[in-house]
mmJSON file of the N, C-alpha and C atoms, coordinates in Angstrom:
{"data_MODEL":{"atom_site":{
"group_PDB":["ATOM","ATOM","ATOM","ATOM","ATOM","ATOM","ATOM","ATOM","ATOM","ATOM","ATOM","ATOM","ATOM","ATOM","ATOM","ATOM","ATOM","ATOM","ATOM","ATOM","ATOM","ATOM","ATOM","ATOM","ATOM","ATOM","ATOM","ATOM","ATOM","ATOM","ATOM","ATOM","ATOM","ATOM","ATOM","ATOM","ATOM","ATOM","ATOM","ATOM","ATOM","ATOM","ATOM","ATOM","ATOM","ATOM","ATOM","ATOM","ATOM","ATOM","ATOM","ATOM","ATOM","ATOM","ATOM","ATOM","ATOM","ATOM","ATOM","ATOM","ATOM","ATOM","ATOM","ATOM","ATOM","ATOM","ATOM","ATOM","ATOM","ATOM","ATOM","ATOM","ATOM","ATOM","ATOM","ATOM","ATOM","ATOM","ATOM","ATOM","ATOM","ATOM","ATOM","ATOM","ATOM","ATOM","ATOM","ATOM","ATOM","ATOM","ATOM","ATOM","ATOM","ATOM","ATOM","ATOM","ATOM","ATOM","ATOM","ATOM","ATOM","ATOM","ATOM","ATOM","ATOM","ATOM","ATOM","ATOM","ATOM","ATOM","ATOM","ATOM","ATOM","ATOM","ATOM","ATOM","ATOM","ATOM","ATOM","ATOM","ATOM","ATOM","ATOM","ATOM","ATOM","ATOM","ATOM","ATOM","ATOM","ATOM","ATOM","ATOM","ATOM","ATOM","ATOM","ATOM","ATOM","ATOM","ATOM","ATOM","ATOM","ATOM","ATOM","ATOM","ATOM","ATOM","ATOM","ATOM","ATOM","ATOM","ATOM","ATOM","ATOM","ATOM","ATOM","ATOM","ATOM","ATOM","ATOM","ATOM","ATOM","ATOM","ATOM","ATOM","ATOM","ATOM","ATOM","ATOM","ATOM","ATOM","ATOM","ATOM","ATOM","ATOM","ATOM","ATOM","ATOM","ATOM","ATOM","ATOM","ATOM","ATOM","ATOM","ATOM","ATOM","ATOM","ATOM","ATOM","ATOM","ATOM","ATOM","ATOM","ATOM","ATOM","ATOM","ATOM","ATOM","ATOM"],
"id":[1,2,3,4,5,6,7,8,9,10,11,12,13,14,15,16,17,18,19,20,21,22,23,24,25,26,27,28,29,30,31,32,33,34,35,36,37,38,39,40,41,42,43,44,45,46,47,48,49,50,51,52,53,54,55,56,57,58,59,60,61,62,63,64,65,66,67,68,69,70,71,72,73,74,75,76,77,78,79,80,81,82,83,84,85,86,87,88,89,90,91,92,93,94,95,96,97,98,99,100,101,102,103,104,105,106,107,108,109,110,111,112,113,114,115,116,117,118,119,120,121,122,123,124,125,126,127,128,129,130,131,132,133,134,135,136,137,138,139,140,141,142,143,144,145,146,147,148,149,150,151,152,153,154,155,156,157,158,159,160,161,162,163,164,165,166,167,168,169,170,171,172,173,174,175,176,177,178,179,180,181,182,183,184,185,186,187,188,189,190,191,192,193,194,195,196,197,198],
"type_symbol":["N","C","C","N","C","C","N","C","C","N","C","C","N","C","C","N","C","C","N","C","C","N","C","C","N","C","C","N","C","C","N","C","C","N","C","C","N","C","C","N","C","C","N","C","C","N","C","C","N","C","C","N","C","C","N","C","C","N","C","C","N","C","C","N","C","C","N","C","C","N","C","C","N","C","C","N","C","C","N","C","C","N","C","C","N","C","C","N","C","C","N","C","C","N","C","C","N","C","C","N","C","C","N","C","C","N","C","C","N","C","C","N","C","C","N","C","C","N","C","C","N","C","C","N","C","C","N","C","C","N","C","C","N","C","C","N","C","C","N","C","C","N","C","C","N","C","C","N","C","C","N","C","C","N","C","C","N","C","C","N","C","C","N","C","C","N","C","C","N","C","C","N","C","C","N","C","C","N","C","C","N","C","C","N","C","C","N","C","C","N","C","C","N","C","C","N","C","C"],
"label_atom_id":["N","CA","C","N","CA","C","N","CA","C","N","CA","C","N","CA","C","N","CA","C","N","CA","C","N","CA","C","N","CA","C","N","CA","C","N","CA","C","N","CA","C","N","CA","C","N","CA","C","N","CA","C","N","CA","C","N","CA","C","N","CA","C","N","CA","C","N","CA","C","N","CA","C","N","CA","C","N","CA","C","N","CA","C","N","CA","C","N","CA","C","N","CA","C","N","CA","C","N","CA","C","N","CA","C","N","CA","C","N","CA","C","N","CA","C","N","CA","C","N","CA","C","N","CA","C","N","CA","C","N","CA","C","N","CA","C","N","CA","C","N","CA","C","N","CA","C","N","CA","C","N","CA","C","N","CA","C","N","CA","C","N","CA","C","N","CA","C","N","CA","C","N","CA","C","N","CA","C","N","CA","C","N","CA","C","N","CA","C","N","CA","C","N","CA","C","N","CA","C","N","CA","C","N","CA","C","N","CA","C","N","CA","C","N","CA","C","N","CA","C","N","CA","C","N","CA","C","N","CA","C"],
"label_alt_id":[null,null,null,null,null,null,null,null,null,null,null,null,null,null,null,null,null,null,null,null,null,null,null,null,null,null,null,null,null,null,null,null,null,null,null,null,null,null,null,null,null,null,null,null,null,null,null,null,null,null,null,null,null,null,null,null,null,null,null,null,null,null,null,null,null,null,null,null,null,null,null,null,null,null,null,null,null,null,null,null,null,null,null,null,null,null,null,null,null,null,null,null,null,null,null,null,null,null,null,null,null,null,null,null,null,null,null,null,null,null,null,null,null,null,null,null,null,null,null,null,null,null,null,null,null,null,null,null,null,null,null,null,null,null,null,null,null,null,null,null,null,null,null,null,null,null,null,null,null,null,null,null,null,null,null,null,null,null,null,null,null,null,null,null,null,null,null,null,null,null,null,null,null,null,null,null,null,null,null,null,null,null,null,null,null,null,null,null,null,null,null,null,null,null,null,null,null,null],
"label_comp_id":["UNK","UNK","UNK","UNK","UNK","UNK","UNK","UNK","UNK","UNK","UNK","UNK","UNK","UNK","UNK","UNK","UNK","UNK","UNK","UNK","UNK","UNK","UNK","UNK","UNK","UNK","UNK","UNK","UNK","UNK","UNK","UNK","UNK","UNK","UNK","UNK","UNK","UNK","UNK","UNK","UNK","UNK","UNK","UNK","UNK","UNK","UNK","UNK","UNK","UNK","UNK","UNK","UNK","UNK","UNK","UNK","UNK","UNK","UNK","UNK","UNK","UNK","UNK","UNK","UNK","UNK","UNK","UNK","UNK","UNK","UNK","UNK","UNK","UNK","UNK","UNK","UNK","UNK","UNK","UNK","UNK","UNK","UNK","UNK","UNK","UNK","UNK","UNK","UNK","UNK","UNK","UNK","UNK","UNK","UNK","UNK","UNK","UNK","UNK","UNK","UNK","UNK","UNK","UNK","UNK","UNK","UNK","UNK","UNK","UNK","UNK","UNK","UNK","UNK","UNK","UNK","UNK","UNK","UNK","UNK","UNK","UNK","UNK","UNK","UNK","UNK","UNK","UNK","UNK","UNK","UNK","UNK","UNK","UNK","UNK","UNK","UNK","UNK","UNK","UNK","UNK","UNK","UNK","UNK","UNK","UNK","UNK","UNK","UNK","UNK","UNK","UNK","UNK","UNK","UNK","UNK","UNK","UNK","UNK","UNK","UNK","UNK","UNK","UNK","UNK","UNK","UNK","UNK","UNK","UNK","UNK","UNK","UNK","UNK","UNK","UNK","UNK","UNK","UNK","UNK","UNK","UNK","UNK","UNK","UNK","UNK","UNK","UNK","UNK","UNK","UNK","UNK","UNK","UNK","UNK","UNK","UNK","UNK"],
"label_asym_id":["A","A","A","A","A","A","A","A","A","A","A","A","A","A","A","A","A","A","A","A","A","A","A","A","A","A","A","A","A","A","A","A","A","A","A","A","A","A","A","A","A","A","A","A","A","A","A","A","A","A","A","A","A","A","A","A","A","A","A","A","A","A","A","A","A","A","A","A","A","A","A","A","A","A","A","A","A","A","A","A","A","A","A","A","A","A","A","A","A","A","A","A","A","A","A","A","A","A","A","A","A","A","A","A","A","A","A","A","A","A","A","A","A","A","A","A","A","A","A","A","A","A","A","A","A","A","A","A","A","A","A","A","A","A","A","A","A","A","A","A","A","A","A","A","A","A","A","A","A","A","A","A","A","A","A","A","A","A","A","A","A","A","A","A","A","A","A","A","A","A","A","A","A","A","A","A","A","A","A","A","A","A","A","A","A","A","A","A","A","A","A","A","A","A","A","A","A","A"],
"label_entity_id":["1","1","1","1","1","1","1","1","1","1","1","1","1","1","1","1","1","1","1","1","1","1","1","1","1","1","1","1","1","1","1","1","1","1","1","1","1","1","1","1","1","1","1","1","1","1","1","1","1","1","1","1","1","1","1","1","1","1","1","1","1","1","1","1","1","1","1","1","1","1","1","1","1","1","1","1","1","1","1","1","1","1","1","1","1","1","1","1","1","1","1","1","1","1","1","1","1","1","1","1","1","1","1","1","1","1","1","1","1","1","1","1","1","1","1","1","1","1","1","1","1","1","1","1","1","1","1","1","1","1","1","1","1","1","1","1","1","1","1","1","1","1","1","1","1","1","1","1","1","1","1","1","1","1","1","1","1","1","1","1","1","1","1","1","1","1","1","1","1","1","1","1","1","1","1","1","1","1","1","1","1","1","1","1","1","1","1","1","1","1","1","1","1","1","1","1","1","1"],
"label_seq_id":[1,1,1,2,2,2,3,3,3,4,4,4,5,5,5,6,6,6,7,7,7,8,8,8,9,9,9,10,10,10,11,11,11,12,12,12,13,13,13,14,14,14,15,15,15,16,16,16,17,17,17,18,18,18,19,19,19,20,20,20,21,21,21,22,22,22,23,23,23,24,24,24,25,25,25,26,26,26,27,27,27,28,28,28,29,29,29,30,30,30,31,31,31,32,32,32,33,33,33,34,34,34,35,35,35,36,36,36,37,37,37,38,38,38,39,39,39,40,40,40,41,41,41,42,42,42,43,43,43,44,44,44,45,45,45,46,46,46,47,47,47,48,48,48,49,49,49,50,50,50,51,51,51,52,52,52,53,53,53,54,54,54,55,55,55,56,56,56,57,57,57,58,58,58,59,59,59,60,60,60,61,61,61,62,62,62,63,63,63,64,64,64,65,65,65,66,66,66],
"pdbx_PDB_ins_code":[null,null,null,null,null,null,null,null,null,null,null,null,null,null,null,null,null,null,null,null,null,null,null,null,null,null,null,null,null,null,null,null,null,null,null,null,null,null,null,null,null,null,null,null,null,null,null,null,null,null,null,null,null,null,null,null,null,null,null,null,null,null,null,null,null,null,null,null,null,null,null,null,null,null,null,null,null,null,null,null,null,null,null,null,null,null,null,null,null,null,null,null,null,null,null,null,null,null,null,null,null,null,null,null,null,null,null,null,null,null,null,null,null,null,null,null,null,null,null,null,null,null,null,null,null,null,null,null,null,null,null,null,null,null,null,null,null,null,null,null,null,null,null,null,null,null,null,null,null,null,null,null,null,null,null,null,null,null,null,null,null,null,null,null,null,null,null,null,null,null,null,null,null,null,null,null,null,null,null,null,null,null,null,null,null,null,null,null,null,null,null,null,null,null,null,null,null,null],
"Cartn_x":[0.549,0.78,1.527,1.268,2.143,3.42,3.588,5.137,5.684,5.537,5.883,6.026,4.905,4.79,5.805,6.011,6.584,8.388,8.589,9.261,10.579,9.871,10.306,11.567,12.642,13.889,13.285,12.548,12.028,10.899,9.718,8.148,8.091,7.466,6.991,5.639,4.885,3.634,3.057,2.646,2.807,1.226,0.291,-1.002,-1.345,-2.21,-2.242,-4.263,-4.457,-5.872,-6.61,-7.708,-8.755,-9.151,-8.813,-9.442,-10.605,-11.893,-13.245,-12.607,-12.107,-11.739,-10.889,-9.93,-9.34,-9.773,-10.364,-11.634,-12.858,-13.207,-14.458,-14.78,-14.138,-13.931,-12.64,-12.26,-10.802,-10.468,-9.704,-8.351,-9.487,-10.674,-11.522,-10.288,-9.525,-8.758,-9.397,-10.401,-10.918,-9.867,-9.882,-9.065,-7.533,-7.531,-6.156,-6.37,-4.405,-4.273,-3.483,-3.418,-2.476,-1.624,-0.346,0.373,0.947,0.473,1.667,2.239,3.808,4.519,5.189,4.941,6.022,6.946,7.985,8.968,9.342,9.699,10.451,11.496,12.545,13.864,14.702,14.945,16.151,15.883,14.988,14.339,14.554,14.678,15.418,16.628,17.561,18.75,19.938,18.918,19.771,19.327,20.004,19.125,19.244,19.892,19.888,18.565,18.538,17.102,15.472,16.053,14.624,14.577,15.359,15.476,14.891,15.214,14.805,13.058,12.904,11.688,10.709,10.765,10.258,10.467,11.423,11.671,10.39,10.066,9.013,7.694,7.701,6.057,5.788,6.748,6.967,6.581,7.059,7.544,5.825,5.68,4.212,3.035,3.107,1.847,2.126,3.37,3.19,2.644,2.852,2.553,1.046,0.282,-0.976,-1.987,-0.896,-1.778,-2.208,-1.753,-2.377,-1.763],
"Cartn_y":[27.076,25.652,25.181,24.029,23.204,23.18,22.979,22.767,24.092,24.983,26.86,27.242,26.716,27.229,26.439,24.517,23.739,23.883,23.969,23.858,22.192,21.56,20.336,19.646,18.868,18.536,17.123,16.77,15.372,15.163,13.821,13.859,12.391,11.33,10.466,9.719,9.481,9.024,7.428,6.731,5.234,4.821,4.508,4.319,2.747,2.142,0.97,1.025,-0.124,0.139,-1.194,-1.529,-2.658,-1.792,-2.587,-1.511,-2.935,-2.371,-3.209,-3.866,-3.355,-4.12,-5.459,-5.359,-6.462,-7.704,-6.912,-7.907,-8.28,-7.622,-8.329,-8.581,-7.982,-7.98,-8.334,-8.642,-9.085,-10.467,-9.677,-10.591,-11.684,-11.071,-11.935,-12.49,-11.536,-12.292,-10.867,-11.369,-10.803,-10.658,-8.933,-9.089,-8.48,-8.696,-8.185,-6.571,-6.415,-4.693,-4.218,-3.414,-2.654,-1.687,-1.487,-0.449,0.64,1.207,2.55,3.421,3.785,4.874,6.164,6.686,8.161,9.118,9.163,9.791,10.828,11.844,13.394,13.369,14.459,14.978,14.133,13.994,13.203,11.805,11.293,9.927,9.653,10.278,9.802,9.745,10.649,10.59,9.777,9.652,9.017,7.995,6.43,5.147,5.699,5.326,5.446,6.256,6.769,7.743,6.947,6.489,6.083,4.769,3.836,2.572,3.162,4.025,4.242,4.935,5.465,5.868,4.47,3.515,2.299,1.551,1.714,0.593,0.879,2.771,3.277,2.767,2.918,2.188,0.969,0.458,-1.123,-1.594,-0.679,-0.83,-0.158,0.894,1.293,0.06,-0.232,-0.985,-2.391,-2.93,-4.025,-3.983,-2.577,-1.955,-2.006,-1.346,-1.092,-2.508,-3.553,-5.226,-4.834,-4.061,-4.331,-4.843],
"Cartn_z":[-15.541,-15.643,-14.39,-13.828,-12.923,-12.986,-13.766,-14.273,-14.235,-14.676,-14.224,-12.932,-12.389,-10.4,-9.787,-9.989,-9.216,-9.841,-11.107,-11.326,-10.987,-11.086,-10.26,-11.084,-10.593,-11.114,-12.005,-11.467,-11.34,-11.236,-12.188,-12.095,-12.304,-12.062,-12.086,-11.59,-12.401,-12.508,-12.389,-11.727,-11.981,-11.917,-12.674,-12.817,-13.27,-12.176,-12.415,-12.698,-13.771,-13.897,-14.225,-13.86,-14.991,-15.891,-17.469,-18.503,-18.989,-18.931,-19.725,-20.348,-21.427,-22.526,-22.144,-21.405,-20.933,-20.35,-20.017,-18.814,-19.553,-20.28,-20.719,-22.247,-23.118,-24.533,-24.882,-26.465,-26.752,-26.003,-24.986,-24.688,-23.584,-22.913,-21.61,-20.799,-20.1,-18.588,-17.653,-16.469,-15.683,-15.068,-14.06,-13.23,-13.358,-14.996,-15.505,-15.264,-14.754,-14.473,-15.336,-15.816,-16.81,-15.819,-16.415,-15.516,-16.7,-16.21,-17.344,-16.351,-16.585,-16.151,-16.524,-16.389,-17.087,-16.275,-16.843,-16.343,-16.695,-16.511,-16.801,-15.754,-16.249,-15.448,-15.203,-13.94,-13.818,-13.199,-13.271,-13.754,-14.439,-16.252,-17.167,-16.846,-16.709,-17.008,-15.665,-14.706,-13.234,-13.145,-13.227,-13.224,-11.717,-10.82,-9.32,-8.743,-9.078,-8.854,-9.319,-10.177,-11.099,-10.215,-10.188,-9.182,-7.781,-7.403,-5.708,-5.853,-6.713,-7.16,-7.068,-8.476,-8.093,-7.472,-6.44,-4.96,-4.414,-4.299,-3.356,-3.249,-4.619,-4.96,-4.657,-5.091,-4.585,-3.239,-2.606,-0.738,-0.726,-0.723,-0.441,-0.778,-1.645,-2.553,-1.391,-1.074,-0.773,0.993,1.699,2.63,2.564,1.775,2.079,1.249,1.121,0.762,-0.665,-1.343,-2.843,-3.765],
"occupancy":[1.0,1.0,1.0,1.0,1.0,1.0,1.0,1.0,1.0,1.0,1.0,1.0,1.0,1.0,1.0,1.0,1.0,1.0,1.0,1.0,1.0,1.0,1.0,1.0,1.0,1.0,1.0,1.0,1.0,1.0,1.0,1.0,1.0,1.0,1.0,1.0,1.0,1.0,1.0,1.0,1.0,1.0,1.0,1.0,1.0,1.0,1.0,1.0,1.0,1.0,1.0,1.0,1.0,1.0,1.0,1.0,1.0,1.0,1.0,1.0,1.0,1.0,1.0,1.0,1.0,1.0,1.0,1.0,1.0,1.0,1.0,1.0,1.0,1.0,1.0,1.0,1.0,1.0,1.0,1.0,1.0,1.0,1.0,1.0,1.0,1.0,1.0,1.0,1.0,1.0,1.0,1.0,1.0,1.0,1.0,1.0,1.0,1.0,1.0,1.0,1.0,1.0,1.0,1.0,1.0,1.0,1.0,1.0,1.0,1.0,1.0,1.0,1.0,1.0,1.0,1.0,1.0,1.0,1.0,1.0,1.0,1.0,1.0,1.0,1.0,1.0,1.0,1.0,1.0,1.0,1.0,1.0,1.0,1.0,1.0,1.0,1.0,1.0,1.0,1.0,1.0,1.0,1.0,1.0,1.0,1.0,1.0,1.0,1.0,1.0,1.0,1.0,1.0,1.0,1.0,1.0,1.0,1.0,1.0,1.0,1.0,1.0,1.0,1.0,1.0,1.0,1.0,1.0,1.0,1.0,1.0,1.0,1.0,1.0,1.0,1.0,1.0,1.0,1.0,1.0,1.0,1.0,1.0,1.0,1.0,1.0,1.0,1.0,1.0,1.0,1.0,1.0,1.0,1.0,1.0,1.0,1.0,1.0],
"B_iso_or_equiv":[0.0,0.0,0.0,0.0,0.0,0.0,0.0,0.0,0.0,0.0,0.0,0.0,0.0,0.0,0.0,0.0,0.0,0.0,0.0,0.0,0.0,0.0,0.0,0.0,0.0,0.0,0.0,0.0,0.0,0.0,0.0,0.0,0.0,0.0,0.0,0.0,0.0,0.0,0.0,0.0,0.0,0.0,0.0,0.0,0.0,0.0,0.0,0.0,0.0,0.0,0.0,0.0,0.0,0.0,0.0,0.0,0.0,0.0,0.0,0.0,0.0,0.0,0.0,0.0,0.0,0.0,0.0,0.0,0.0,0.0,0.0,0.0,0.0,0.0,0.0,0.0,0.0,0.0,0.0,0.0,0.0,0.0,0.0,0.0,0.0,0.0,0.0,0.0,0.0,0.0,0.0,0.0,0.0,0.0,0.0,0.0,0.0,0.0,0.0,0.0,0.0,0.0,0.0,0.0,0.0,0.0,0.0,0.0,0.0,0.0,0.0,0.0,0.0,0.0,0.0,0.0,0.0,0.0,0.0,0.0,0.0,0.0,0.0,0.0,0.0,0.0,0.0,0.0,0.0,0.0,0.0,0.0,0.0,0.0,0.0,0.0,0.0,0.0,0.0,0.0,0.0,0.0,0.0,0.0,0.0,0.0,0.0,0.0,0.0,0.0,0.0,0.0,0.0,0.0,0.0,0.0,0.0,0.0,0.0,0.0,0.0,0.0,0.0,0.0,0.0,0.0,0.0,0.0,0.0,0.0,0.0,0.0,0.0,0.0,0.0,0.0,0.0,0.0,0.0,0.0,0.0,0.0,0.0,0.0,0.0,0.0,0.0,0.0,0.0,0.0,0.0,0.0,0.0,0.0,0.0,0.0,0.0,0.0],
"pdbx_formal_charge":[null,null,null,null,null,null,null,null,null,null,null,null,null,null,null,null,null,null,null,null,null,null,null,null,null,null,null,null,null,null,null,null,null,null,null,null,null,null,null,null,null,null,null,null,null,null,null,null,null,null,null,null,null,null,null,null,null,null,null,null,null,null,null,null,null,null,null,null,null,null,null,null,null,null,null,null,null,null,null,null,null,null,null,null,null,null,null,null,null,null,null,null,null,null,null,null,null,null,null,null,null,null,null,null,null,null,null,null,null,null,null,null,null,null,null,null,null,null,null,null,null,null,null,null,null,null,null,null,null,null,null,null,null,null,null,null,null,null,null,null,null,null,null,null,null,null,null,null,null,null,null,null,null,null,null,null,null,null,null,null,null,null,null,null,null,null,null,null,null,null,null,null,null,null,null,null,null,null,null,null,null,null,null,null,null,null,null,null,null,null,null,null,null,null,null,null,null,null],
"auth_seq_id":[1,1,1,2,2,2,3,3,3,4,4,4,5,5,5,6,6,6,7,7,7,8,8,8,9,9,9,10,10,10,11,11,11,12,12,12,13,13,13,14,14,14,15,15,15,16,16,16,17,17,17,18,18,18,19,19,19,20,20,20,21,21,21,22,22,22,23,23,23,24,24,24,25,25,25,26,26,26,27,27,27,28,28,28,29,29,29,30,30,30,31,31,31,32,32,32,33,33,33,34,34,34,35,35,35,36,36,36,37,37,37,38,38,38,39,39,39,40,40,40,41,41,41,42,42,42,43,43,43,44,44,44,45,45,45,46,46,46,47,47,47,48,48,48,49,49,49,50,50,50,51,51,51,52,52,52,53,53,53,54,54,54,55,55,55,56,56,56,57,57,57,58,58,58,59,59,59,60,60,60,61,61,61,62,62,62,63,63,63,64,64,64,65,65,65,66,66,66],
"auth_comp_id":["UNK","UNK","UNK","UNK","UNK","UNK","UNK","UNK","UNK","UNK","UNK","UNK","UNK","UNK","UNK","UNK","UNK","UNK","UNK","UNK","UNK","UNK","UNK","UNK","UNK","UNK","UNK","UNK","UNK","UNK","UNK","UNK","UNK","UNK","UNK","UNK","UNK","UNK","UNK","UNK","UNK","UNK","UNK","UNK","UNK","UNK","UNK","UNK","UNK","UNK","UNK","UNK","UNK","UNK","UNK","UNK","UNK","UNK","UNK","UNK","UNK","UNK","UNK","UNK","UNK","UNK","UNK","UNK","UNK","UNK","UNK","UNK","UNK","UNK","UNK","UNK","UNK","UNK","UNK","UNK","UNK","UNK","UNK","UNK","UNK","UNK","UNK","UNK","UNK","UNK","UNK","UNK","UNK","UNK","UNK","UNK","UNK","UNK","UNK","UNK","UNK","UNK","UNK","UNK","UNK","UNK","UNK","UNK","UNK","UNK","UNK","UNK","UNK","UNK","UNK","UNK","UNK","UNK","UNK","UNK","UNK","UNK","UNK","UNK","UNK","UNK","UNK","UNK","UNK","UNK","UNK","UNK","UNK","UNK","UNK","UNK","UNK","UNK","UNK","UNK","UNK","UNK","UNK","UNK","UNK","UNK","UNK","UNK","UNK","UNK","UNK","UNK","UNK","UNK","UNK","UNK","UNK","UNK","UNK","UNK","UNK","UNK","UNK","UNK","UNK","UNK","UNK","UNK","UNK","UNK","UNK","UNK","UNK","UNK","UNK","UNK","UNK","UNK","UNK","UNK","UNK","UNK","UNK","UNK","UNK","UNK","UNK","UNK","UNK","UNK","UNK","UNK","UNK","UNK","UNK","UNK","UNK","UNK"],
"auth_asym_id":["A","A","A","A","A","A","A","A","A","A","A","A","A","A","A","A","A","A","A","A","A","A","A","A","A","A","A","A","A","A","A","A","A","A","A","A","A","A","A","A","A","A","A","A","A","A","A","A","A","A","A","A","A","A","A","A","A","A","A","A","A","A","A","A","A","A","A","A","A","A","A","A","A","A","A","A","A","A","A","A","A","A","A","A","A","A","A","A","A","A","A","A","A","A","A","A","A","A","A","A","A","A","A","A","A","A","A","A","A","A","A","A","A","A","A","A","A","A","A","A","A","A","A","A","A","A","A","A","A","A","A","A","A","A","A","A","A","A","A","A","A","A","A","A","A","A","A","A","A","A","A","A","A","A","A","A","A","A","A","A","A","A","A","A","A","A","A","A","A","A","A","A","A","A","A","A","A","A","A","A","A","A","A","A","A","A","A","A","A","A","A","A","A","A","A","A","A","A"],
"auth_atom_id":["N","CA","C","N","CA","C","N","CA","C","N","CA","C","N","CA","C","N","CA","C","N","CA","C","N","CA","C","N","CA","C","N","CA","C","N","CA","C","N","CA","C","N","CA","C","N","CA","C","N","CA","C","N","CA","C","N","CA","C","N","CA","C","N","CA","C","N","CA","C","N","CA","C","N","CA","C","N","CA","C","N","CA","C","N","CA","C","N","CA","C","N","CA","C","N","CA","C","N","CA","C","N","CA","C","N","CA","C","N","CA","C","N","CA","C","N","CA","C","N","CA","C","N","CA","C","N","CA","C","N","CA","C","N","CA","C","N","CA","C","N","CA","C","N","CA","C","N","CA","C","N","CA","C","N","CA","C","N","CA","C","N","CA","C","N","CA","C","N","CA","C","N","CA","C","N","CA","C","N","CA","C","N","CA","C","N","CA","C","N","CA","C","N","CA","C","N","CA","C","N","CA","C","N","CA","C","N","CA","C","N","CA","C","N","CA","C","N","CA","C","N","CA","C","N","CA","C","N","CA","C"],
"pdbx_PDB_model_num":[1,1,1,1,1,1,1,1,1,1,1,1,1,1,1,1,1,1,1,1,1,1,1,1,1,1,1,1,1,1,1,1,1,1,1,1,1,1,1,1,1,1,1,1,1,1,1,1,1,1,1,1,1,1,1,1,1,1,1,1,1,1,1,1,1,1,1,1,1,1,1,1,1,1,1,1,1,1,1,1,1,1,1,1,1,1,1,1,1,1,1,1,1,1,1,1,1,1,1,1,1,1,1,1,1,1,1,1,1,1,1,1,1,1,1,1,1,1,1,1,1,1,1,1,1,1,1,1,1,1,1,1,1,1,1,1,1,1,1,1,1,1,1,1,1,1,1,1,1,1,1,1,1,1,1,1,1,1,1,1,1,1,1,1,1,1,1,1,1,1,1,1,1,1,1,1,1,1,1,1,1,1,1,1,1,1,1,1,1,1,1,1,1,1,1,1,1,1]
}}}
């Protein structure tokens, strides 16, 4: 497993998506993105960490115009 080899202090995941359904069934707002995030280690337990984590994404995403 990943988690065995990397052994990592810290994991965070940030996935942004169009789901069909949003867009074209139900709710019909084209265009709409969903975001889900998940955190392990010390992302939970360190706001300071978890804040500089989503500064990153932040700073990247607004970097590459998306």
């Amino acid at each position: 497993m990943i988690n065995d080899t990397l052994q990592p202090t810290a994991v965070g995941v940030v996935i942004q998506a169009r789901h069909f359904c949003m867009c074209y069934r139900g709710v019909q707002q084209p265009g709409a993105i969903t975001t889900t995030s998940k955190l392990h280690g010390t992302f939970l337990s360190n706001a300071a960490a978890r804040s500089e984590f989503f500064q990153l994404i932040t700073s990247a995403k607004r970097s590459e115009g998306l």
